[in-house]
N, C-alpha and C positions, 0 to 999 in steps of 0.2 A: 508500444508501436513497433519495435523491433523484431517482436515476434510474431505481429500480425499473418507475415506470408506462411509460417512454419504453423502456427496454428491451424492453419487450415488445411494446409498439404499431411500436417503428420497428426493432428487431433483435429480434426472434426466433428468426427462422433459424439465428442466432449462438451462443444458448445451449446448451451450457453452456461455449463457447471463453472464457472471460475477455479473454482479448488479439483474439480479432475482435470480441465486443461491445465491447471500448474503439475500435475501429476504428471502426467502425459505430458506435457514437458521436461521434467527432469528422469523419467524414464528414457526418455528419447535424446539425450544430450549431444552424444558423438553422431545423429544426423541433424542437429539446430544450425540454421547460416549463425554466421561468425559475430554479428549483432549481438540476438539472440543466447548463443552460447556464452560472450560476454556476462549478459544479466544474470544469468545463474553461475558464472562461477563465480561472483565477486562473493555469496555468499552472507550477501546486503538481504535481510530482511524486509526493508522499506523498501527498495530498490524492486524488490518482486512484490510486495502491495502495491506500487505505482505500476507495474505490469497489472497488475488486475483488478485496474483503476479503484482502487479505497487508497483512500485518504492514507498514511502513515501513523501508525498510535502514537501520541507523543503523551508524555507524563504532562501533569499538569503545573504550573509553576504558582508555589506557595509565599505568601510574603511573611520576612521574618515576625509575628508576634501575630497578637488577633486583629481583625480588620476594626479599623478604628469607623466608630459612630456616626455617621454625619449628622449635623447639627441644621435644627431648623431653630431660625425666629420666632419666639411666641407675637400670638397677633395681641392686640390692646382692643378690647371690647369698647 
C-alpha cells in the first residue's frame, strides 16, 4: 500500500506485471516517497511479496518422527 501512489506516477506502464512493477521499482528507488523507499531498502524478501500481494513462502513445519496412525473401533457384526 505504501507504494501504491509511486506506482503509478513512476510505473504505470507496468501494471498489471507484478514482477516488472517490482522492477520498475527498484530501478526507480532515489525518486520512491520515503514509505515506499523504506520497503525496498529493508531488503525483506517477504516484506516485498506482501507489496505484491502473495502470500510469503514459508517452509513447512515437520513433526519429529512419522505421523502416527489414527485408530478406529472395529464395529461388532
Amino acid at each position: 500500500m505504501a507504494c501504491t501512489p509511486d506506482v503509478f506516477r513512476l510505473c504505470g506502464a507496468q501494471i498489471p506485471d507484478a514482477d516488472r512493477i517490482v522492477a520498475c521499482l527498484r530501478a526507480n528507488v532515489p525518486q520512491l516517497s520515503p514509505g515506499c523507499r523504506a520497503v525496498f531498502d529493508t531488503g525483506d524478501p517477504q516484506q516485498t511479496a506482501r507489496q505484491r500481494g502473495r502470500a510469503p513462502q514459508s517452509r513447512p513445519q515437520y513433526e519429529a518422527g512419522p505421523p502416527r496412525r489414527q485408530q478406529f473401533p472395529l464395529e461388532d457384526d
